[in-house]
C-alpha positions as a Markdown table, in Angstrom:
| # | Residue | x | y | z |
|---|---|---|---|---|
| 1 | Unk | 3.7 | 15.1 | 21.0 |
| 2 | Unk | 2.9 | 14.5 | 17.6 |
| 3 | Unk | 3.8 | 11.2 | 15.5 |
| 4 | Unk | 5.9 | 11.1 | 12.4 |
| 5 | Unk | 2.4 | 10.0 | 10.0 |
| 6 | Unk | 0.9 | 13.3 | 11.2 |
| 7 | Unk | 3.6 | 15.6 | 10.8 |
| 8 | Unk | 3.9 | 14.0 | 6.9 |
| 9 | Unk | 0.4 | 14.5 | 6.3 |
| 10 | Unk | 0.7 | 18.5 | 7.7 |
| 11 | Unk | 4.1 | 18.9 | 5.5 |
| 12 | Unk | 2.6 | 16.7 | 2.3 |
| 13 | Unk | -1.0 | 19.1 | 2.7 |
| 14 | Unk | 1.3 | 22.4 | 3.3 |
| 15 | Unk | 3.3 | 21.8 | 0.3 |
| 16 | Unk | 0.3 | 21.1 | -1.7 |
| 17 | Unk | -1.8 | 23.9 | -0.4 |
| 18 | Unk | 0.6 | 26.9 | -0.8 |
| 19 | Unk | 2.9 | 25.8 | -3.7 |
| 20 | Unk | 1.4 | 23.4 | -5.9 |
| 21 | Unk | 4.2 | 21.0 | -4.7 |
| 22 | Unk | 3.1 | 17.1 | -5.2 |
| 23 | Unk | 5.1 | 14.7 | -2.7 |
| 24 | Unk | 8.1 | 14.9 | -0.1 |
| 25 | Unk | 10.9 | 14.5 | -1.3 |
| 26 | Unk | 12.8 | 13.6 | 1.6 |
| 27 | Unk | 12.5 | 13.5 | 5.8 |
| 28 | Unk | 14.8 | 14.2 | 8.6 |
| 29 | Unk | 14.9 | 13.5 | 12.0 |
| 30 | Unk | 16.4 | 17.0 | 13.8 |
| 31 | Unk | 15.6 | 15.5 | 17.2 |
| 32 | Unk | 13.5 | 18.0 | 18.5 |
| 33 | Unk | 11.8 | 18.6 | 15.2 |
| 34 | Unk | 11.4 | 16.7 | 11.8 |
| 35 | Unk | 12.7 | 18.4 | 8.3 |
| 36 | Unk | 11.7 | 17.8 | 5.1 |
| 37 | Unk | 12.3 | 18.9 | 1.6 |
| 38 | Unk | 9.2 | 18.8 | -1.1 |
| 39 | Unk | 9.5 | 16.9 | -4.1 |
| 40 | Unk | 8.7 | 19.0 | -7.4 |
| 41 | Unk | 6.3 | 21.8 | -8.0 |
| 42 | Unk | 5.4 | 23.0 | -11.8 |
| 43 | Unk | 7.3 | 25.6 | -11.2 |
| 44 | Unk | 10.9 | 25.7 | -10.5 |
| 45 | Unk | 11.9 | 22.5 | -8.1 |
| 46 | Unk | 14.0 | 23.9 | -5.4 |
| 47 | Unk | 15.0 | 27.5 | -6.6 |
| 48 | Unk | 12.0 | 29.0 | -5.2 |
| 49 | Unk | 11.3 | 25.6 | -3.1 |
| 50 | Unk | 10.1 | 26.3 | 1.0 |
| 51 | Unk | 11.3 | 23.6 | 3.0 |
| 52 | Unk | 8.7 | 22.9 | 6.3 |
| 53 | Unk | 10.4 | 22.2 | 9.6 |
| 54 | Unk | 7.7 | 20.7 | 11.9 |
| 55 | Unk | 7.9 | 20.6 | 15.7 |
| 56 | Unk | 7.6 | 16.7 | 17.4 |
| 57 | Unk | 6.2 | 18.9 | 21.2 |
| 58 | Unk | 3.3 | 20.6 | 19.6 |
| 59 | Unk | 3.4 | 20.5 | 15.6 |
| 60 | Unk | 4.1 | 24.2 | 15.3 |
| 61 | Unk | 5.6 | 24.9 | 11.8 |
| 62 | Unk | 8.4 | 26.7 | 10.4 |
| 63 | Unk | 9.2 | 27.4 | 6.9 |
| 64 | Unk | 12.5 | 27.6 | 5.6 |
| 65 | Unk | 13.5 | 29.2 | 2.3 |
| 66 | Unk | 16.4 | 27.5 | 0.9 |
| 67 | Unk | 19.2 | 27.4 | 2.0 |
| 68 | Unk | 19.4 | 28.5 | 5.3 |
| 69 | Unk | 23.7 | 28.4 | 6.7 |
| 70 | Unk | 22.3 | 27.8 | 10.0 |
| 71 | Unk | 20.8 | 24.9 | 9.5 |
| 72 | Unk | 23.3 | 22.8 | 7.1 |
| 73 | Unk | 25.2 | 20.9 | 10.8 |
| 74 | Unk | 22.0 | 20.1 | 12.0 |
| 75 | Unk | 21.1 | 18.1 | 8.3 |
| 76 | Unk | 24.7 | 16.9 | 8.3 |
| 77 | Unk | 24.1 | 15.1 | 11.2 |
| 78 | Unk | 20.2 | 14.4 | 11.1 |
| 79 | Unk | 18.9 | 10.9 | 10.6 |
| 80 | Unk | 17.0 | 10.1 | 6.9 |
| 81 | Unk | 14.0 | 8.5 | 7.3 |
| 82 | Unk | 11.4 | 6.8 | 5.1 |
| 83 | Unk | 8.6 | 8.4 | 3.7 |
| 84 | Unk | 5.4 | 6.8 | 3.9 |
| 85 | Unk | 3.9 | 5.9 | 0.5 |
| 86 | Unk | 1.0 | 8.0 | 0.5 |
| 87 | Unk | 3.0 | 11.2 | 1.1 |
| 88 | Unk | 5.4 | 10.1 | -1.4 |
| 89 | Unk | 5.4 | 12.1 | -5.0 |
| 90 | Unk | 3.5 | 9.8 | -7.2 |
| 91 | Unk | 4.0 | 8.1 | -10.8 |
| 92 | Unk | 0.5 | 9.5 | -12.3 |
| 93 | Unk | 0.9 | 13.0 | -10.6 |
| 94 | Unk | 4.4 | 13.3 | -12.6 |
| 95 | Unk | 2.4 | 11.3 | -16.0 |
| 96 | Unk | -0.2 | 14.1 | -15.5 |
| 97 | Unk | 2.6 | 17.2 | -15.3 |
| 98 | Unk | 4.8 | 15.8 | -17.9 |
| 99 | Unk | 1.9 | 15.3 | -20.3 |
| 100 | Unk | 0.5 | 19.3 | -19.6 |
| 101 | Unk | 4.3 | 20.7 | -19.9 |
| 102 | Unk | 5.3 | 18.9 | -23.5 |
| 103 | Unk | 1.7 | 18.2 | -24.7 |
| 104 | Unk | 2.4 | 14.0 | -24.5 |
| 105 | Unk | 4.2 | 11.4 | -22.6 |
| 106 | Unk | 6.4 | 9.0 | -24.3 |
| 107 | Unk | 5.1 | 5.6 | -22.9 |
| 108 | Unk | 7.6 | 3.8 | -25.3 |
| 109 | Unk | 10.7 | 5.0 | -23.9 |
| 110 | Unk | 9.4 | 3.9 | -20.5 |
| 111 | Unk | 8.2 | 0.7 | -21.0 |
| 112 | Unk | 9.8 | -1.8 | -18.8 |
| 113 | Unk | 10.9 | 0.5 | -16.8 |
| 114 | Unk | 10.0 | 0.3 | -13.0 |
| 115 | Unk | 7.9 | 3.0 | -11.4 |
| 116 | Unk | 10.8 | 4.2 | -9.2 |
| 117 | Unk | 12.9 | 4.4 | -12.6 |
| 118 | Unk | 9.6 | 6.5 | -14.3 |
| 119 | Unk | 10.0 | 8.7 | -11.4 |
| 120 | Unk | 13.8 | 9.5 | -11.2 |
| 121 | Unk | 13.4 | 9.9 | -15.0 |
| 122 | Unk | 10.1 | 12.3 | -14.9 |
| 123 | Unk | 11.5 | 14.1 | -12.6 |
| 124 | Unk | 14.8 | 14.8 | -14.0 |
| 125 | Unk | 13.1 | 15.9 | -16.9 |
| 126 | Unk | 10.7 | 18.1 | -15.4 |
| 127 | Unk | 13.3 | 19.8 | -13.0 |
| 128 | Unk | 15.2 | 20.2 | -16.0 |
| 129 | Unk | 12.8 | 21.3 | -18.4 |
| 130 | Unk | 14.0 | 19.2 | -21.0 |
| 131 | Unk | 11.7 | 16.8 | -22.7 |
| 132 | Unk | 12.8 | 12.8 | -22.5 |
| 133 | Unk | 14.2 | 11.8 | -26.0 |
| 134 | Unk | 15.2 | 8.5 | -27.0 |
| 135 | Unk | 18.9 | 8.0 | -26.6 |
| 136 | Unk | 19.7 | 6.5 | -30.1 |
| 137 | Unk | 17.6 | 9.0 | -32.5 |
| 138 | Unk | 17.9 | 6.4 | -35.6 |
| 139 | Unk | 16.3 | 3.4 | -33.9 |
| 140 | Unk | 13.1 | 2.3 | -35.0 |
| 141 | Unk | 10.8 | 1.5 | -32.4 |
């Protein structure tokens, strides 16, 4: 048997290794075996996205394109879990991405913010491929 914290580190160092992907994005519990779903890779997020399915017995994994029919009871009915933070996609790994897609980051329009908010935001824009603007064009900040 292998322990949750291990079978993040495989999935976080798989994801890393073979698609440039910099976090989990989410975990799941499928009782036998845990799920989980990568966070962002420079490329397209989950379009071309493999999602790792690890085994608790021996810590044999499985990739999974997305989607997979087969699969979508088991998630229905699979327990979230937490991720642990060093596994988790990181504020300066999105800074650093951001910066190298749209040659800058907007610090202004994120000050204040919480990291957690920095994150949602960075990676909405960088799913989306659309640079963060400010929402009122005519303030002056």
């Amino acid at each position: 048997m292998i322990k949750y914290e291990e079978a993040c580190k495989i999935a976080y160092e798989k994801f890393k290794e073979n698609w440039g992907i910099i976090g989990i994005g989410s975990a799941k519990d499928l009782g036998e075996k845990w799920f989980f779903l990568p966070s962002y890779t420079e490329d397209d997020c989950y379009s071309n996205a493999i999602n790792i399915i690890i085994s608790k017995e021996n810590g044999q994994i499985n990739y999974m394109p997305i989607p997979d029919i087969n699969i979508f009871e088991s998630l229905e009915n699979a327990t979230n879990l937490e991720i642990p933070e060093n596994f988790k996609v990181k504020k300066e790994d999105l800074i650093d991405l951001y910066t190298k897609k749209f040659g800058g980051y907007p610090t202004f329009l994120l000050m204040g913010a919480s990291d957690e908010q920095i994150i949602e935001k960075l990676l909405k824009s960088l799913k989306t491929g659309k640079e963060l603007i400010a929402e009122n064009q005519d303030a002056d900040y």
